[in-house]
PDB file of N, CA, C and O in Angstrom:
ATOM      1  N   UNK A   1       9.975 -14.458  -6.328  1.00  0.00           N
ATOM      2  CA  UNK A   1       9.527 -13.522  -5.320  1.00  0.00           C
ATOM      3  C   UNK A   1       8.221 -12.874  -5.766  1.00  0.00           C
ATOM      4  O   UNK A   1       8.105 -12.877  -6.991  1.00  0.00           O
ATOM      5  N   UNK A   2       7.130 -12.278  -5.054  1.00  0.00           N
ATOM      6  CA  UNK A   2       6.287 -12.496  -5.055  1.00  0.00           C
ATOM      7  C   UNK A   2       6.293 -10.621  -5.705  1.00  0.00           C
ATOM      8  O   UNK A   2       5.506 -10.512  -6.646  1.00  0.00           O
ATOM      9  N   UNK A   3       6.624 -10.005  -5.541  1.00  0.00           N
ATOM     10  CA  UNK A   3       6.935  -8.865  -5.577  1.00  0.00           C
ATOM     11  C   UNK A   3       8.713  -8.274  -6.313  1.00  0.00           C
ATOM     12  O   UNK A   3       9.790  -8.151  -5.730  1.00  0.00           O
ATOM     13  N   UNK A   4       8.428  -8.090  -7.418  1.00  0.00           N
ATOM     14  CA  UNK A   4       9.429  -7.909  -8.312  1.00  0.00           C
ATOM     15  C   UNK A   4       9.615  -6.324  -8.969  1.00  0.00           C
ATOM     16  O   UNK A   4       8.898  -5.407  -8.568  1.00  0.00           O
ATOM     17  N   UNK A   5      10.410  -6.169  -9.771  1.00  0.00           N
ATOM     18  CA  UNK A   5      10.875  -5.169 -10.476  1.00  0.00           C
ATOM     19  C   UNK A   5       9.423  -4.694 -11.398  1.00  0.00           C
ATOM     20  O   UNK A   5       8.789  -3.642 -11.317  1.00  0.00           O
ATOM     21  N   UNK A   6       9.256  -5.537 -12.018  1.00  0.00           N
ATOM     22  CA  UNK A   6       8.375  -5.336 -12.923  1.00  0.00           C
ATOM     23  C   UNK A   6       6.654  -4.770 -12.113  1.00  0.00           C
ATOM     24  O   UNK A   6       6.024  -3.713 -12.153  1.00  0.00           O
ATOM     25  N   UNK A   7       6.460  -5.877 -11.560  1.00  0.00           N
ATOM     26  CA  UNK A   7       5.390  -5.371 -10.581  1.00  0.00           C
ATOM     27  C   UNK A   7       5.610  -4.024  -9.766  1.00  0.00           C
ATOM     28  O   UNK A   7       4.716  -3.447  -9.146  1.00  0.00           O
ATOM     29  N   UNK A   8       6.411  -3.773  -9.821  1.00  0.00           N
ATOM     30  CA  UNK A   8       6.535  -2.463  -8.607  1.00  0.00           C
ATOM     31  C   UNK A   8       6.262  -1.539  -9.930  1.00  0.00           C
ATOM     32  O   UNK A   8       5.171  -0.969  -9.910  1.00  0.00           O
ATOM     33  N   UNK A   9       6.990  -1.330 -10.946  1.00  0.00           N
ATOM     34  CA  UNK A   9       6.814  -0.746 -12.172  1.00  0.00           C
ATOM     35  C   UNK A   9       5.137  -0.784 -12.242  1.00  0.00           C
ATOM     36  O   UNK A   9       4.716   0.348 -12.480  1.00  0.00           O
ATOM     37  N   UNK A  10       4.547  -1.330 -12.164  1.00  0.00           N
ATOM     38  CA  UNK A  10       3.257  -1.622 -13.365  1.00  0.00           C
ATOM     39  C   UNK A  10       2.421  -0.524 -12.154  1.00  0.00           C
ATOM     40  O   UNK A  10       1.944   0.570 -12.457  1.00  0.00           O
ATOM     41  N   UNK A  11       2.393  -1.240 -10.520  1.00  0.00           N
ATOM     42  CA  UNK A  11       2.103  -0.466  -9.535  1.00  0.00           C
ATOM     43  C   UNK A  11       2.127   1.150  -9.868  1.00  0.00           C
ATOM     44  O   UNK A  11       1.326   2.013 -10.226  1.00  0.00           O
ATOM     45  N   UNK A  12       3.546   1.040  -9.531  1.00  0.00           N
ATOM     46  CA  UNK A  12       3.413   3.096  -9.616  1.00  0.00           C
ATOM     47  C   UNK A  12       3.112   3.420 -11.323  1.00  0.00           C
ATOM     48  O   UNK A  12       2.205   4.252 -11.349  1.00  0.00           O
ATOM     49  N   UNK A  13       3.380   3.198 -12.212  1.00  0.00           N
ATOM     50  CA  UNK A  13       2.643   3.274 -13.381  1.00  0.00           C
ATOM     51  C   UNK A  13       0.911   3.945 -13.380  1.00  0.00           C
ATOM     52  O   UNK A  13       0.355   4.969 -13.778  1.00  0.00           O
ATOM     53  N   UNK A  14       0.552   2.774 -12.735  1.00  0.00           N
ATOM     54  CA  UNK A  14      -0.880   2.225 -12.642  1.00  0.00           C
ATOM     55  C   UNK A  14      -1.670   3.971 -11.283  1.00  0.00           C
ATOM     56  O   UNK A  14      -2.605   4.771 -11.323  1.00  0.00           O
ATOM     57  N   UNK A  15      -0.647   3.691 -10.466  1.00  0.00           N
ATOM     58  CA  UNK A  15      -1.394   4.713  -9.479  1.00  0.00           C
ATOM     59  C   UNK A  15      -0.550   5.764  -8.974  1.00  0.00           C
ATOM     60  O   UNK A  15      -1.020   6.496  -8.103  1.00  0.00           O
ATOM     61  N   UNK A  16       0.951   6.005  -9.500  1.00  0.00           N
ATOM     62  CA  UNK A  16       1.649   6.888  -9.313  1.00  0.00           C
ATOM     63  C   UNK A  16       1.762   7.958 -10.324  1.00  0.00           C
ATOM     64  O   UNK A  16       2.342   9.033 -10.171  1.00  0.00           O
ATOM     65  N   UNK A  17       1.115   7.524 -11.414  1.00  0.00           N
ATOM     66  CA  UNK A  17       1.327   8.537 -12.601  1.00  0.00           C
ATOM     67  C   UNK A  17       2.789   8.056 -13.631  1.00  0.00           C
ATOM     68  O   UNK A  17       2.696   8.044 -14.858  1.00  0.00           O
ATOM     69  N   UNK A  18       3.569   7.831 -13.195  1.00  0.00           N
ATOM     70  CA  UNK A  18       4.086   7.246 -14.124  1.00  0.00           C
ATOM     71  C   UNK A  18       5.267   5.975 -13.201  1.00  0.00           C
ATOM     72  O   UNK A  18       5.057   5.957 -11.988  1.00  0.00           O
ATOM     73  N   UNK A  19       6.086   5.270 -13.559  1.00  0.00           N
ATOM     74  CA  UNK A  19       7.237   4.241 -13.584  1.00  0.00           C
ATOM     75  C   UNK A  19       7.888   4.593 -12.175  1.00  0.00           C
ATOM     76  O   UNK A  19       7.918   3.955 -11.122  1.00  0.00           O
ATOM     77  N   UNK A  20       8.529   6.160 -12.624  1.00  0.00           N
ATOM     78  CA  UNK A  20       9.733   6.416 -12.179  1.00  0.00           C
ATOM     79  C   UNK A  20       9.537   7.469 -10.728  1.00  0.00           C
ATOM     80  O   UNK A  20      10.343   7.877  -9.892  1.00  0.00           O
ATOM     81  N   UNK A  21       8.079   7.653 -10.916  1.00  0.00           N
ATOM     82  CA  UNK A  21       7.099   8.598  -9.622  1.00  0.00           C
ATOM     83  C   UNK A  21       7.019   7.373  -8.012  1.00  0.00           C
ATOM     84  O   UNK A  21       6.089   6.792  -7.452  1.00  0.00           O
ATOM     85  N   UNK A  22       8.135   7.431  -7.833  1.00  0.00           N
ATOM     86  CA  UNK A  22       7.610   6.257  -6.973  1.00  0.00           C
ATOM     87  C   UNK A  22       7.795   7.515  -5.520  1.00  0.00           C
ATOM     88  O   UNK A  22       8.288   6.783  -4.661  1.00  0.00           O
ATOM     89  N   UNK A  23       7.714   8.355  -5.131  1.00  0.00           N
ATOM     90  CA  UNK A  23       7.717   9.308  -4.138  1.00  0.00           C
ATOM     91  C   UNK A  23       6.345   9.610  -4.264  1.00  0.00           C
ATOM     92  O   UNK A  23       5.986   9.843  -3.109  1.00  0.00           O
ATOM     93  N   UNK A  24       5.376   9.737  -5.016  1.00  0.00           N
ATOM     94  CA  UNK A  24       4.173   9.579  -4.294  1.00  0.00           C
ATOM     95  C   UNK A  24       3.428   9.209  -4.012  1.00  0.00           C
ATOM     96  O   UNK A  24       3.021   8.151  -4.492  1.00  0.00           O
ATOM     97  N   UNK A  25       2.662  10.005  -2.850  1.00  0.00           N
ATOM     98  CA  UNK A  25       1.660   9.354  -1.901  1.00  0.00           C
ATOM     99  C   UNK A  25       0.948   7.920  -2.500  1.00  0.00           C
ATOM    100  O   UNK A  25       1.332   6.802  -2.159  1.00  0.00           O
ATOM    101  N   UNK A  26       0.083   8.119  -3.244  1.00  0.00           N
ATOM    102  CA  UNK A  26      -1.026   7.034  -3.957  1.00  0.00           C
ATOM    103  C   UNK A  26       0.191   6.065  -4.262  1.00  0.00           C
ATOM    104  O   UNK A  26       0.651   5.214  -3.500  1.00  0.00           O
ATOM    105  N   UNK A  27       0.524   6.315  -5.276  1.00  0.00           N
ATOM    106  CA  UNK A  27       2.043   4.934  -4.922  1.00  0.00           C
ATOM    107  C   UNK A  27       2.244   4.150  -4.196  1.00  0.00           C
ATOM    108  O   UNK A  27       2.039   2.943  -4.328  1.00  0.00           O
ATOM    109  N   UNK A  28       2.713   4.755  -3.237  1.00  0.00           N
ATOM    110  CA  UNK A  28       3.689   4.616  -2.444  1.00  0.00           C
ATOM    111  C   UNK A  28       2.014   3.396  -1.353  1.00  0.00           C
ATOM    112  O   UNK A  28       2.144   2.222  -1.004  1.00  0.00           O
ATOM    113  N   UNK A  29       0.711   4.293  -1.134  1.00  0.00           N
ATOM    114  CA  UNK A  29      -0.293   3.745  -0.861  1.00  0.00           C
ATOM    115  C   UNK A  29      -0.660   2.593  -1.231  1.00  0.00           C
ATOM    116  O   UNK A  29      -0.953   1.665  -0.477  1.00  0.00           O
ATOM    117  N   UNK A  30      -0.665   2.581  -2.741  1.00  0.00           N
ATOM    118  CA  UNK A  30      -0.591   0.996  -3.671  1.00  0.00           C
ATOM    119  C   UNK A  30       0.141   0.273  -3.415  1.00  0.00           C
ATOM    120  O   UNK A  30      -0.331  -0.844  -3.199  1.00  0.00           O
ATOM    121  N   UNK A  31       1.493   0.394  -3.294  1.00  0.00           N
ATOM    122  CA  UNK A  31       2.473  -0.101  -2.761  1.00  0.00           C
ATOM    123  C   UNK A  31       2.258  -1.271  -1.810  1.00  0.00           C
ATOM    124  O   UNK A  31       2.154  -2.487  -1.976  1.00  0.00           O
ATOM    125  N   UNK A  32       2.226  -0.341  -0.595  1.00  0.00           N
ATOM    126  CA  UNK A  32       1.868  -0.604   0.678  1.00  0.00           C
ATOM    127  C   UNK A  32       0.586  -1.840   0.850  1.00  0.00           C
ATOM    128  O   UNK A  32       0.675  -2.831   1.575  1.00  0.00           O
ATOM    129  N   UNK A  33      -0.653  -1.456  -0.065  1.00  0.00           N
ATOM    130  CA  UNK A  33      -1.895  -2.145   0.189  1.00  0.00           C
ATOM    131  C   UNK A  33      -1.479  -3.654  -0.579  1.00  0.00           C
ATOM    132  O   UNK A  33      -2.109  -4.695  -0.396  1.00  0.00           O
ATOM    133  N   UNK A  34      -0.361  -3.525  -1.411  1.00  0.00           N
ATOM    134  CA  UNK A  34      -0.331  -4.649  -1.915  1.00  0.00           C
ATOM    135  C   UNK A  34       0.841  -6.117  -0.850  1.00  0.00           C
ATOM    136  O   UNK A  34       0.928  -7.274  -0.438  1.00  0.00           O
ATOM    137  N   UNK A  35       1.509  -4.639  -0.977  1.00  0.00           N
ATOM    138  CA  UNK A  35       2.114  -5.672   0.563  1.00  0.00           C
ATOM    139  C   UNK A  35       1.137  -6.732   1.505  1.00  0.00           C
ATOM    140  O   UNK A  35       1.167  -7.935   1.763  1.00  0.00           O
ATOM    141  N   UNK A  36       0.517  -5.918   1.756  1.00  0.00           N
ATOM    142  CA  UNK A  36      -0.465  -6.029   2.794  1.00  0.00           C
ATOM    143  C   UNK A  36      -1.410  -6.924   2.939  1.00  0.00           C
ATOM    144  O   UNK A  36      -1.782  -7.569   3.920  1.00  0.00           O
ATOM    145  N   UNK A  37      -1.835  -6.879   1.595  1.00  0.00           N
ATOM    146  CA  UNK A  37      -2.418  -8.131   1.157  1.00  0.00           C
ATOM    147  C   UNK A  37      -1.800  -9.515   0.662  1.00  0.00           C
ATOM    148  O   UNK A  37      -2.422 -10.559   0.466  1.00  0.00           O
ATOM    149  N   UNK A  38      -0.469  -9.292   0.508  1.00  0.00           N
ATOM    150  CA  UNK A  38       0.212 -10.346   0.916  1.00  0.00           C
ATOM    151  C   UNK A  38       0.538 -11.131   2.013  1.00  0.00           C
ATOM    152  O   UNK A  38       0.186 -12.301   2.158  1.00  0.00           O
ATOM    153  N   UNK A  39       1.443 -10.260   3.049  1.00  0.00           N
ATOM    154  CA  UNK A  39       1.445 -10.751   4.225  1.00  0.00           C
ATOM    155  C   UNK A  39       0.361 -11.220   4.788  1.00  0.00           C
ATOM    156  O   UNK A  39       0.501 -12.159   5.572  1.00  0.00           O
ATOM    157  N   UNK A  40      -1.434 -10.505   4.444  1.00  0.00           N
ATOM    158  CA  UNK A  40      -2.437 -10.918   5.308  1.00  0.00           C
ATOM    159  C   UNK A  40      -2.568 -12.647   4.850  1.00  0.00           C
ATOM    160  O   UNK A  40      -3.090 -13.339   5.724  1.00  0.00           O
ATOM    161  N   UNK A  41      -2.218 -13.251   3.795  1.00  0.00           N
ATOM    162  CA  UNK A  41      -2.487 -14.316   3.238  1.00  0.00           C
ATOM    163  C   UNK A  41      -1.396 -15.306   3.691  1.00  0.00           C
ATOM    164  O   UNK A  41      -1.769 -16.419   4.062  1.00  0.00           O
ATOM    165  N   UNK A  42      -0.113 -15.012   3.695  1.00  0.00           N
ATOM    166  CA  UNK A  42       0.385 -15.582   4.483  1.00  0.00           C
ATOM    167  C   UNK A  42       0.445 -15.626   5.960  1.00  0.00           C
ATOM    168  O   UNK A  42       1.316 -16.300   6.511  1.00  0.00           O
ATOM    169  N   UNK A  43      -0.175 -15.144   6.441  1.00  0.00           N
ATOM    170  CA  UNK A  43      -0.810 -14.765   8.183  1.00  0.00           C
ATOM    171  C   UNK A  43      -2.102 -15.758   8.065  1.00  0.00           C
ATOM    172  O   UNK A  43      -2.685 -15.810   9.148  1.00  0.00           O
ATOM    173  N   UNK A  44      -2.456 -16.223   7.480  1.00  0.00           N
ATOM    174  CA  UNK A  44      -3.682 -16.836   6.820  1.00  0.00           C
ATOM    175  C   UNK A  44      -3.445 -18.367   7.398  1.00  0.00           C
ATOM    176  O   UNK A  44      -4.072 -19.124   8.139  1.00  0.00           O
ATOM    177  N   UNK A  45      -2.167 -18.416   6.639  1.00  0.00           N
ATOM    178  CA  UNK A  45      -1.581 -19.768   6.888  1.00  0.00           C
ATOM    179  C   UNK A  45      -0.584 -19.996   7.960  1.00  0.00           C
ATOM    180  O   UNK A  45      -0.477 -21.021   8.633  1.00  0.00           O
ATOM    181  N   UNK A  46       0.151 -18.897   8.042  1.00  0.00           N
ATOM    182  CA  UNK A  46       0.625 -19.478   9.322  1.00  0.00           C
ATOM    183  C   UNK A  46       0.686 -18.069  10.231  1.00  0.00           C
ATOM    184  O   UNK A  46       1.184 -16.950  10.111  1.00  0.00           O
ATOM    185  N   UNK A  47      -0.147 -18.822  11.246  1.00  0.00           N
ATOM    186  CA  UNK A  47      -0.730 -17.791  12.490  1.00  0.00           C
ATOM    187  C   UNK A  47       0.340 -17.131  13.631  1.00  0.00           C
ATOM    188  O   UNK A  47       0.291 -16.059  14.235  1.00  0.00           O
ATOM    189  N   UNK A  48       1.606 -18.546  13.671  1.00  0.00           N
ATOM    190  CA  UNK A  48       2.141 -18.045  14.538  1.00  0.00           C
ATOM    191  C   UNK A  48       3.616 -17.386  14.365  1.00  0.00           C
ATOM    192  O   UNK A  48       4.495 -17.194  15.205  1.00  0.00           O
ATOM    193  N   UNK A  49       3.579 -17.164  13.253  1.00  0.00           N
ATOM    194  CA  UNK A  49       4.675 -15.808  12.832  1.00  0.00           C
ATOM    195  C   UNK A  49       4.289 -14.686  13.237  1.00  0.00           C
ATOM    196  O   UNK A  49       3.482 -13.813  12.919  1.00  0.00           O
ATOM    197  N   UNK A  50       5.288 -14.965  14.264  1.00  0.00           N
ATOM    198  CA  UNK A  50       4.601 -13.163  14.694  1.00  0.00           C
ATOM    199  C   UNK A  50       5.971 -12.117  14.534  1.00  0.00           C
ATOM    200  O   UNK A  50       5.830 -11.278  15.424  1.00  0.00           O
ATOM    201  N   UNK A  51       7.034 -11.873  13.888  1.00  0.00           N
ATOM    202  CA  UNK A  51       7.388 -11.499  12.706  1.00  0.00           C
ATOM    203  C   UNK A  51       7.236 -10.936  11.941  1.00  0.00           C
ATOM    204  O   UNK A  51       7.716  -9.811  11.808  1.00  0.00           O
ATOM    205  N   UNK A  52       6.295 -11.672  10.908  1.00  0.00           N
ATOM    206  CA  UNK A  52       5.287 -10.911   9.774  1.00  0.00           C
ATOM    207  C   UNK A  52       4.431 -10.259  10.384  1.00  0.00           C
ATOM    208  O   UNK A  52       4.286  -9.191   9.788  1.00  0.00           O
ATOM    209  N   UNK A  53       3.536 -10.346  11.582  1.00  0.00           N
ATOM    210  CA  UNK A  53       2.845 -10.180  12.141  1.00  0.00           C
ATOM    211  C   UNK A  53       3.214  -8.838  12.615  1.00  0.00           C
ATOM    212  O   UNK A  53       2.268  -8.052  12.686  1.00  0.00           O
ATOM    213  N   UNK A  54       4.163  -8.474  12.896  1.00  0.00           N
ATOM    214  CA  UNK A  54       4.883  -7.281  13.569  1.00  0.00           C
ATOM    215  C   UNK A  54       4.785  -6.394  12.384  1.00  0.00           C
ATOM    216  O   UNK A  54       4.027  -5.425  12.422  1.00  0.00           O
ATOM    217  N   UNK A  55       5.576  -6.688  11.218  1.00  0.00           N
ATOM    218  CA  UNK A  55       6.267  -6.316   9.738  1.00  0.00           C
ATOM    219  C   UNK A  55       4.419  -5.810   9.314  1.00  0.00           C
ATOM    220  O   UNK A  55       4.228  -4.671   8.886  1.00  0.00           O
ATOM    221  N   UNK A  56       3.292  -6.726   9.487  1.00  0.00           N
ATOM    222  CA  UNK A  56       2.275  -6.652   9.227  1.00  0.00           C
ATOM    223  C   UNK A  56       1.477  -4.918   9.724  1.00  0.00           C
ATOM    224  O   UNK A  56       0.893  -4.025   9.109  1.00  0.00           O
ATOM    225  N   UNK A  57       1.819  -5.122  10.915  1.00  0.00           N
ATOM    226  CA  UNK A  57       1.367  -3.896  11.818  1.00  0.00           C
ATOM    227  C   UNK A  57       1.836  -2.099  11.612  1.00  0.00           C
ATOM    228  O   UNK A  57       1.331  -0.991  11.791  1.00  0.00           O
ATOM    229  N   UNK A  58       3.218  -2.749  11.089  1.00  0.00           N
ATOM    230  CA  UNK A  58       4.034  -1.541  10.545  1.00  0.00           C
ATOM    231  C   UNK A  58       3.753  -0.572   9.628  1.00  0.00           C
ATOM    232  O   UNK A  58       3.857   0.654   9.644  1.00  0.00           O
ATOM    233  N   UNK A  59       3.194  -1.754   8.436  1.00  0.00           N
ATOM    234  CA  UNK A  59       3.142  -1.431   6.873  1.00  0.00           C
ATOM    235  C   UNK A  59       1.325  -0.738   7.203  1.00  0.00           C
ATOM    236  O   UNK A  59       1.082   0.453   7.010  1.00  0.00           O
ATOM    237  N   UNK A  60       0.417  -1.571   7.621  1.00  0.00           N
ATOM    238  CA  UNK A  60      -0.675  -1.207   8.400  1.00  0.00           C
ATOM    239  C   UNK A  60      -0.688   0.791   8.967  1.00  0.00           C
ATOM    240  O   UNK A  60      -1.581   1.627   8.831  1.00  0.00           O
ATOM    241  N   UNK A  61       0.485   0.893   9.492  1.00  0.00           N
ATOM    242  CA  UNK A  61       1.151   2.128  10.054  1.00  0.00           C
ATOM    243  C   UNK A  61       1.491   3.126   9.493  1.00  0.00           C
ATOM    244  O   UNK A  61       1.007   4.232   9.730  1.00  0.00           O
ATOM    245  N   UNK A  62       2.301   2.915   8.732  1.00  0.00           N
ATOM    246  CA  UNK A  62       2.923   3.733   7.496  1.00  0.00           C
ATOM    247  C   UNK A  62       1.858   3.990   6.579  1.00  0.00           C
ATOM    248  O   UNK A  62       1.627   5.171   6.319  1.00  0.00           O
ATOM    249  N   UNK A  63       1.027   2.915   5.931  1.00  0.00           N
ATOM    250  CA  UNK A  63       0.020   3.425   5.291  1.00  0.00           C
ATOM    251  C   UNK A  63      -1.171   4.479   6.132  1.00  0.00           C
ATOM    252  O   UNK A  63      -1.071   5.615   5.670  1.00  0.00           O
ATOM    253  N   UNK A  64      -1.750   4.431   6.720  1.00  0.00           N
ATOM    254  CA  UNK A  64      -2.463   4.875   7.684  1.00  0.00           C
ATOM    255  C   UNK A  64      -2.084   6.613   7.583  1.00  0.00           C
ATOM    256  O   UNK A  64      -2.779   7.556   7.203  1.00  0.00           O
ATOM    257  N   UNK A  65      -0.580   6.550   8.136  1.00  0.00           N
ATOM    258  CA  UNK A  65       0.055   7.839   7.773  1.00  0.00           C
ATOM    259  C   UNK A  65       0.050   8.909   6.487  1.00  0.00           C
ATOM    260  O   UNK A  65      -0.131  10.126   6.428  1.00  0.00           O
ATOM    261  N   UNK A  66       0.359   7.793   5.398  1.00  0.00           N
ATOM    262  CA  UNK A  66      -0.051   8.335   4.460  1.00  0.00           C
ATOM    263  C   UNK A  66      -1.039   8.875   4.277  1.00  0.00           C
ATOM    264  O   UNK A  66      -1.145  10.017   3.829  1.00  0.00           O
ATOM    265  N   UNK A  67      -2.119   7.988   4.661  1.00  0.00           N
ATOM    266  CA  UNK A  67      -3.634   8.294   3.721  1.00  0.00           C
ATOM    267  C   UNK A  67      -3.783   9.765   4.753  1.00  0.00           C
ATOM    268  O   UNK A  67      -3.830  10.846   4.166  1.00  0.00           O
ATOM    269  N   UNK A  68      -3.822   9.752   5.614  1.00  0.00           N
ATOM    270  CA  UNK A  68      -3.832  11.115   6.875  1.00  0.00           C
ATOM    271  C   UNK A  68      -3.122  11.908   5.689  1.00  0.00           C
ATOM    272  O   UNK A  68      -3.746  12.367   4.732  1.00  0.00           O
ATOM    273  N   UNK A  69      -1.448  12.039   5.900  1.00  0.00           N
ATOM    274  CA  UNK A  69      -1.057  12.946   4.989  1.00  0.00           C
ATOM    275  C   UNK A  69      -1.827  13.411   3.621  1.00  0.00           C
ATOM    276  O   UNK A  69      -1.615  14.527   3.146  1.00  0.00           O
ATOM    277  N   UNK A  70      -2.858  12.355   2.936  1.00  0.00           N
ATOM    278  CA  UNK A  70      -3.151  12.703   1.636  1.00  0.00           C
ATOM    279  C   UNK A  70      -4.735  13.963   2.162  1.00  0.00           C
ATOM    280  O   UNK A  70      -5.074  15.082   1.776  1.00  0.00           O
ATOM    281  N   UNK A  71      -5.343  12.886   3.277  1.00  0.00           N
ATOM    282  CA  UNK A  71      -6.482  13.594   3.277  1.00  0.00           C
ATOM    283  C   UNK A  71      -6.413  15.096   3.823  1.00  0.00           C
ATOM    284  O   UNK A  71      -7.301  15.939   3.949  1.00  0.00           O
ATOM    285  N   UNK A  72      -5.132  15.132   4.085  1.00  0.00           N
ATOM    286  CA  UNK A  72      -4.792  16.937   4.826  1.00  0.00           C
ATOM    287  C   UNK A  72      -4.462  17.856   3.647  1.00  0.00           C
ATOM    288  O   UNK A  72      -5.048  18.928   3.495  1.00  0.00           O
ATOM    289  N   UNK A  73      -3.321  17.328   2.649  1.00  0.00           N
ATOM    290  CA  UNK A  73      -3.042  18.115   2.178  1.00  0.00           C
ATOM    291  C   UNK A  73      -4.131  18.037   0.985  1.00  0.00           C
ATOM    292  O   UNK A  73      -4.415  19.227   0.851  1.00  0.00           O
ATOM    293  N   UNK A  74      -4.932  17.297   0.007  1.00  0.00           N
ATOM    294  CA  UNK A  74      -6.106  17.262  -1.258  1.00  0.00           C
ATOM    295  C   UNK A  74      -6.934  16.211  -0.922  1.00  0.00           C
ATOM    296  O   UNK A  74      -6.612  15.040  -1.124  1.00  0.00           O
ATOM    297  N   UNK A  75      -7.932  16.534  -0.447  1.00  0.00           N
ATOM    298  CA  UNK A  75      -9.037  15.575  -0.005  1.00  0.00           C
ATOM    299  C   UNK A  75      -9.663  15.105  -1.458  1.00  0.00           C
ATOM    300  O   UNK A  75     -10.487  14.204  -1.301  1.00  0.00           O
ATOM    301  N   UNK A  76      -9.483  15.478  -2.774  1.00  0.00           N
ATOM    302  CA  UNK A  76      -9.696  14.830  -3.560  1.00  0.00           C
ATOM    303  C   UNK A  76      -9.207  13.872  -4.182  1.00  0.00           C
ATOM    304  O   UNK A  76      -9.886  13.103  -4.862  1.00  0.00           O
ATOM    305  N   UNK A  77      -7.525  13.764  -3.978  1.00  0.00           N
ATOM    306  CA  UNK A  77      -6.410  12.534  -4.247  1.00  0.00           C
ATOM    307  C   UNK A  77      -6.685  11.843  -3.012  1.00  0.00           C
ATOM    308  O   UNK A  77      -6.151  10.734  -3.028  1.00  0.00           O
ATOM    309  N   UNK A  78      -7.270  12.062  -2.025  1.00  0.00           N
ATOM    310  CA  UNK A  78      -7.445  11.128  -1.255  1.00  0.00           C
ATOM    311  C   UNK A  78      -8.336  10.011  -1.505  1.00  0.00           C
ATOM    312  O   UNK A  78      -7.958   8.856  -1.702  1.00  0.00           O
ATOM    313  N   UNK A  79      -9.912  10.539  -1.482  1.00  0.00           N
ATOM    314  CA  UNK A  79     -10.452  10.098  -2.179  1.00  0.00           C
ATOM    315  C   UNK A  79     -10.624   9.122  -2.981  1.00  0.00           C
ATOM    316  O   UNK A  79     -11.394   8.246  -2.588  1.00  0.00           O
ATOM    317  N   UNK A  80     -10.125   8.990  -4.031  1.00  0.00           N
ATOM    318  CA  UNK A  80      -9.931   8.375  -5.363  1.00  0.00           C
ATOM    319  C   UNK A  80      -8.652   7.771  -5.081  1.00  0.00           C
ATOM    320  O   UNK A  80      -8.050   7.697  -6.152  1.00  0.00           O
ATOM    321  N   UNK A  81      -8.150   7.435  -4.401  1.00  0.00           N
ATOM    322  CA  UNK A  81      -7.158   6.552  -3.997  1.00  0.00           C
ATOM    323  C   UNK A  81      -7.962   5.219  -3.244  1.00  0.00           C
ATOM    324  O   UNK A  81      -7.977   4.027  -3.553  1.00  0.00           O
ATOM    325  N   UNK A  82      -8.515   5.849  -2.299  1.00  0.00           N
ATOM    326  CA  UNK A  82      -9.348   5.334  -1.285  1.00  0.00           C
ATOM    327  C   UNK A  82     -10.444   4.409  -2.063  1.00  0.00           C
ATOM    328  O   UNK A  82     -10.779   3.337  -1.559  1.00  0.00           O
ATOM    329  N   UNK A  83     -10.968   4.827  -3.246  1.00  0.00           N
ATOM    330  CA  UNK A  83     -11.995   4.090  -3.894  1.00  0.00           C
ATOM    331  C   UNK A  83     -11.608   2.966  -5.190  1.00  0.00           C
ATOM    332  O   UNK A  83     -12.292   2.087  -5.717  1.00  0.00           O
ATOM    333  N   UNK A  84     -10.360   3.374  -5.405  1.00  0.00           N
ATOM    334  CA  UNK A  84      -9.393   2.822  -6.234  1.00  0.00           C
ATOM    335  C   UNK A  84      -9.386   1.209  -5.670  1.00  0.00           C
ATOM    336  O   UNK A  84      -9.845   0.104  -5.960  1.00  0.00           O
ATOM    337  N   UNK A  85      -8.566   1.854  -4.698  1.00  0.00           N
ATOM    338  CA  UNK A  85      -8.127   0.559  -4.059  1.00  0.00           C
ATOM    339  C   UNK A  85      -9.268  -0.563  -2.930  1.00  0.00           C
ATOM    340  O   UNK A  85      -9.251  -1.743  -2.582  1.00  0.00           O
ATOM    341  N   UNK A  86      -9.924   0.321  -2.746  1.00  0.00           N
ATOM    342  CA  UNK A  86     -11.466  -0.528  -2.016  1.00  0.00           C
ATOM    343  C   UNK A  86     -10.646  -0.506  -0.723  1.00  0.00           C
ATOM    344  O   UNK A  86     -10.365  -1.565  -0.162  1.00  0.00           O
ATOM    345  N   UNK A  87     -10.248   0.703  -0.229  1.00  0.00           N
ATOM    346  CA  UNK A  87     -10.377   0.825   1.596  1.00  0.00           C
ATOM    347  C   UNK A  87     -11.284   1.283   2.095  1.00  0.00           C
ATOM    348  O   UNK A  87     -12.004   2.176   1.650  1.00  0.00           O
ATOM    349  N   UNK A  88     -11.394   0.518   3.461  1.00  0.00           N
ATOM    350  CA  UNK A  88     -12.373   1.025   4.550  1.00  0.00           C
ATOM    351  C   UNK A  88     -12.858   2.118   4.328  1.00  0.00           C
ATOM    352  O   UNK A  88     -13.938   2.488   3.865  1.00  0.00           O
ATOM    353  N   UNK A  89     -11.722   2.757   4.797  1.00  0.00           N
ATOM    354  CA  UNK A  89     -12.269   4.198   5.137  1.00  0.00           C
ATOM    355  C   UNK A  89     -11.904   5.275   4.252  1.00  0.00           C
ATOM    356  O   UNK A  89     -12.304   6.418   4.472  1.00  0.00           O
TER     357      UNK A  89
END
């Protein structure tokens, strides 16, 4: 599986502050973007799952939410999340 124990570990580690921080935001953001960039690759290859495509739109959603939630409550963890990870906006 493409997405494991260990990887989710290294993830919030890496941008949650530690292992076991998986409740926040940036996390939970990393999380999400990595999903994301999964499914977009398998959407890559096959176009007409629309399924993933749905599952795609969601995670798309939820993140979105987040980053809103981050930029309301510390526009500086927003930020540096945002540049971390190389989003748009």
């Amino acid at each position: 599986m493409y997405l494991n124990t260990e990887k989710k570990k290294e993830i919030f580690a890496k941008h949650g502050g530690a292992e076991t921080n998986t409740g926040s935001a940036e996390g939970q953001i990393a999380l999400f973007s990595f999903r994301i960039s999964h499914l977009t690759e398998h959407l890559k290859k096959n176009r007409h799952d629309f399924a993933t495509q749905r599952a795609l739109q969601l995670l798309v959603g939820k993140r979105r939410s987040l980053l809103d939630y981050l930029k309301k409550k510390d526009i500086e963890r927003y930020r540096s999340i945002v540049k971390e990870l190389g989003l748009r906006r």
